[in-house]
N, C-alpha and C positions, 0 to 999 in steps of 0.2 A: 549534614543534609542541607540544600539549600532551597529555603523556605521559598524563595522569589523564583524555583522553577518548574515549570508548568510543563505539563504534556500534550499535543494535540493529535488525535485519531484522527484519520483522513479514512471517513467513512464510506466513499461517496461512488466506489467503482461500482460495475454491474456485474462485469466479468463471464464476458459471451464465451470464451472459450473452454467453459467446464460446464455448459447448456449441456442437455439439460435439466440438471438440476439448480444453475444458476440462472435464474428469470429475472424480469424487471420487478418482480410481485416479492421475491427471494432473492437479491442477490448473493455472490458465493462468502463476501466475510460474515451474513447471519448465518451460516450452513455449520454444521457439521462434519466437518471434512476431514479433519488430522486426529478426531478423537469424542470423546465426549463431550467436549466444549465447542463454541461454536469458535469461527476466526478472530472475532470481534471481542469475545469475552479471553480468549489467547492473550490476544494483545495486550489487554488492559489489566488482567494477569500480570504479567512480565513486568509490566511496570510499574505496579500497584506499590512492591516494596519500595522504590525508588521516589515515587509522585504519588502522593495519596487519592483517595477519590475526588477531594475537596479541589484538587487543581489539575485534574483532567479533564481534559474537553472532547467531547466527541464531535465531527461536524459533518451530518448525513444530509441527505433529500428529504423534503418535508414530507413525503410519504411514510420516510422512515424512521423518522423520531418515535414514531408510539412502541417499534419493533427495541429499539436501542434502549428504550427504558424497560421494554418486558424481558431483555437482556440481562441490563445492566442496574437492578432495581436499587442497588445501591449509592450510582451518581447523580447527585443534585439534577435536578430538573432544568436549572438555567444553567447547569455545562452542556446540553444536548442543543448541538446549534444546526439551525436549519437552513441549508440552501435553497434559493427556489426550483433551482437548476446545475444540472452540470457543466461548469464549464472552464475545466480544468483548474489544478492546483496551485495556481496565482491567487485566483479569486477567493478558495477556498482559505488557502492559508491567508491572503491580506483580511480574510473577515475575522478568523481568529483573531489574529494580531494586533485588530480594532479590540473586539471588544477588551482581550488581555489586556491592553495599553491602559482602556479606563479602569480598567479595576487592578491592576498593578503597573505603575509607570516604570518600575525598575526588574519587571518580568522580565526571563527566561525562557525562551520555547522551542521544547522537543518536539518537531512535528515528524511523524510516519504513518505510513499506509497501515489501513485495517485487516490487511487478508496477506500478509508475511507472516511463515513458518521459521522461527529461530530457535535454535537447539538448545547455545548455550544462555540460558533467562540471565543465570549473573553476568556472564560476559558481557553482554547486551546493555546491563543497567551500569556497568565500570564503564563502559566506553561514553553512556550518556552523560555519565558526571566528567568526565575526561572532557570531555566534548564541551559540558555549559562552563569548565574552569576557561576553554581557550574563549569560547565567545565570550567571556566573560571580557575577554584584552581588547573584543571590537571586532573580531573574526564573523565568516560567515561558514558557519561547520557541517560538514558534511561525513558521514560515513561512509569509507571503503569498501567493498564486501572484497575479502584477496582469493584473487581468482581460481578455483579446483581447476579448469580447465579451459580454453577456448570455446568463447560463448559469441554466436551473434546475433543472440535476441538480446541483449544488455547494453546500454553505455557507461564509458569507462571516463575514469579520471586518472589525468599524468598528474602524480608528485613533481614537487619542485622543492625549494629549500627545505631542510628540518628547520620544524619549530623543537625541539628535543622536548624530553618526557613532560607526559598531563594525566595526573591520577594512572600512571604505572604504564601509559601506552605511549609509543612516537605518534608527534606529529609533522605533519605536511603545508606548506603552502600549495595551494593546487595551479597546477601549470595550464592545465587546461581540461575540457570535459568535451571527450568525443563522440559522437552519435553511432549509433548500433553500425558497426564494422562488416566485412566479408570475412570468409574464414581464413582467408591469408592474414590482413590487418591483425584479427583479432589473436593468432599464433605467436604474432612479432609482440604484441601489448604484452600478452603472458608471459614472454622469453623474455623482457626486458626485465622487468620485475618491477617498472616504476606504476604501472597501472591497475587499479581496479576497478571492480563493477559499480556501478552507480545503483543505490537499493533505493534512492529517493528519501532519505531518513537525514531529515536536519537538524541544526541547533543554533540559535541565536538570539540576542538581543531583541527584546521587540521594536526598540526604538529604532534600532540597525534597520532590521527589515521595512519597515513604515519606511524610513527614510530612502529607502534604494528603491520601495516601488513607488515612491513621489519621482524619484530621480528617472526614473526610467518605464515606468509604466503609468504616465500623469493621469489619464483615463481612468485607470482603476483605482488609483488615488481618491481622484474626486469622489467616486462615486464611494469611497466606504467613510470617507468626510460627511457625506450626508450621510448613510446611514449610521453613523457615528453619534451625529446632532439629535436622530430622532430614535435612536435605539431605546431610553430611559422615559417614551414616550406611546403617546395612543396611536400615533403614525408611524409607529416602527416596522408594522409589517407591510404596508402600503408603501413605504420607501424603499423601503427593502427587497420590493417584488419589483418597482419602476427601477430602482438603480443596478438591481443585477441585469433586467434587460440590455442594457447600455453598456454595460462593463466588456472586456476584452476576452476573448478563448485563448488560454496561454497557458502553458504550463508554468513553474517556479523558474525551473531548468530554462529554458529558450528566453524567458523574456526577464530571470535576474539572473541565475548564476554565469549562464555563457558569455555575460555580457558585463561581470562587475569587478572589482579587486579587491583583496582582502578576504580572501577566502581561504579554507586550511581544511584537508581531511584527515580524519583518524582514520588508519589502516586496520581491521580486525576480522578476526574469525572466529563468527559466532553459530555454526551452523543454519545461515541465512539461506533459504529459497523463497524465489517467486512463485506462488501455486498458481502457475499461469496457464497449463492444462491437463488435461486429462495424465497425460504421460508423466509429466514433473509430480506432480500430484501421488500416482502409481508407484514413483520411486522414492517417494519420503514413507511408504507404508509397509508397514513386516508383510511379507510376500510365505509362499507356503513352500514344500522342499521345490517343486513343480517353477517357482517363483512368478505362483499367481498369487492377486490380492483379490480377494472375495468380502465384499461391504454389502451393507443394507440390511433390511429383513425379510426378504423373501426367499427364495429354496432355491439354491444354485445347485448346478448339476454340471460338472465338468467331466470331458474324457478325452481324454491324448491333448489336452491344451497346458500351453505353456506359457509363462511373459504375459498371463493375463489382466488386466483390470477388468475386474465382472463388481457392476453393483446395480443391486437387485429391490425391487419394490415390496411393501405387506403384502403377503398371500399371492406373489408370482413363481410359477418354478420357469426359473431360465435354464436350459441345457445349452451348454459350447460342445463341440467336438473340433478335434483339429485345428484349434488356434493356435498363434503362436504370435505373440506382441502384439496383441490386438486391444480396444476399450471398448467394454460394450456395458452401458447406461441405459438401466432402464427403468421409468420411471411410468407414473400412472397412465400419461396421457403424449409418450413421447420416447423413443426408442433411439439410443445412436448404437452405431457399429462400425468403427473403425480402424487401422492400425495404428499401432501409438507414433508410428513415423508419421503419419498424416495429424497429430492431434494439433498443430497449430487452423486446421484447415476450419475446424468446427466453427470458429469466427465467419466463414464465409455462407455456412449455414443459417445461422442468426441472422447475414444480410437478406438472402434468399428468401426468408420467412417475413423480412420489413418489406422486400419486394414484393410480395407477392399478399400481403396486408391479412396475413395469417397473426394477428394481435396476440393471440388465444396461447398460440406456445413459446411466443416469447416471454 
């Protein structure tokens, strides 16, 4: 085990399109969604055997650190790091990466999102070790998810050279990373075989990383230099609140990986999905002979339906008749009802509610 590598939870989505039970007040990695455990507590699961408590970090919304420690009541208090704001996983991960740097200079960091479902846990924690052996050479490491089928909500990564085996798995130089494709693109990625999905789950050097976003993101640089300076201090959060306004909306992807050298993906299959709505969500769950999925605790009542996701509030009885691939979410103060073909659409409901300054059910 390597004592110098850390893990970082990227806490910080909202996750509008599995509203509404995923709110600003609730977003979906605190939920309850794949099981008794919430997303969040999943995560840090998985990786527990692998990176103890002592050197995970969580990094949510300052709203939500009280949530992450009623969680997570076992990680240290100064792992739960608080953003002022969202704005994008540049900033998120170079503040990690600050503070990791002071308190270990020859850190290791596994950074991934909090609200991924992965099937296989040991799979997942070989490939991390696989993964901090290559950045360990100065690599910027990225995980494959290898494609079930023609996706184009995902972007993909071209292999290029083998690095040959790292802790039992190949590696890649990455040739390139393509942005969410059409469904012809994305048919040719998957027939080729050199491509997979991008899950956003990385591994690197912390000094690598510091060093790439001085090189190319100077802006955001500065601004964790100062909060850097006063972080061990009584103007840490005063700095910290002025230097995030300033700092840049970027993700990791656009503003280092599409843009640097030296990068290399591990190829694997760990039973990865994105719970990114309603419908995705529907098909990671044991379904009934009917192949509906009945959640919640209120009193569902189905007839002639089929393909359904029904979840249900305390003390509501929901009756469907005659559905058939449909989601219908219902919740104290907020009813959706749609087909799972439309579930990416939900997203534009959320907008509709910031339009129309309905605060209350977002």
């Amino acid at each position: 085990m390597n004592d110098h590598l850390y893990a970082v939870v990227m806490a910080g989505g909202v996750g509008t399109r599995l509203w509404p039970r995923s709110r600003i007040a609730t977003p979906k990695q605190f939920l309850d969604l794949l099981g008794p455990r919430t997303l969040l507590q999943e995560t840090v699961d998985r990786i527990e055997p692998l990176i103890p408590f002592q050197r995970v970090l969580v990094v949510a919304g300052t709203g939500y650190t009280a949530e992450v420690q009623a969680q997570m009541p076992d990680l240290p208090a100064e792992n739960i790091i608080a953003e002022p704001g969202p704005r994008g996983t540049a900033p998120c991960i170079g503040l990690a990466a600050m503070i990791l740097g002071q308190r270990d200079p020859a850190a290791l960091m596994a950074a991934f999102p909090a609200d991924h479902r992965i099937a296989d846990a040991a799979g997942f924690r070989q490939a991390i070790a696989a993964a901090a052996q290559i950045a360990q050479e100065g690599y910027l490491v990225t995980l494959g998810i290898t494609p079930r089928q023609p996706h184009t909500g995902y972007g993909y990564i071209q292999r290029g050279a083998a690095l040959g085996q790292k802790g039992g798995l190949p590696a890649f130089e990455v040739r390139r990373f393509v942005e969410k494709p059409d469904e012809a693109t994305a048919r040719q990625f998957v027939a080729s075989g050199e491509y997979y999905w991008n899950a956003g789950i990385f591994i690197w050097q912390v000094k690598r990383i510091l060093a790439e976003i001085e090189r190319l993101l100077p802006q955001l640089h500065a601004g964790l230099q100062a909060i850097g300076q006063a972080w061990h201090s009584p103007r840490r959060l005063a700095v910290l609140e002025k230097s995030w306004e300033q700092m840049p909306q970027t993700t990791i992807d656009y503003g280092i990986m599409e843009r640097t050298t030296g990068v290399a993906v591990l190829p694997v299959e760990i039973g990865w999905d994105d719970v990114g709505n309603w419908a995705t969500l529907s098909a990671l769950l044991e379904a009934d002979e009917a192949g509906n999925v009945v959640c919640g605790s209120g009193h569902p009542l189905l007839l002639d339906t089929a393909g359904t996701y029904l979840y249900t509030s305390a003390g509501r009885l929901v009756a469907a008749i005659g559905l058939k691939d449909f989601v219908v979410v219902d919740t104290p103060d907020a009813l959706l009802i749609c087909p799972k073909e439309r579930a990416q659409a939900v997203r534009q409901v959320v907008e509709r509610l910031q339009e129309e300054g309905l605060q209350e059910h977002l």
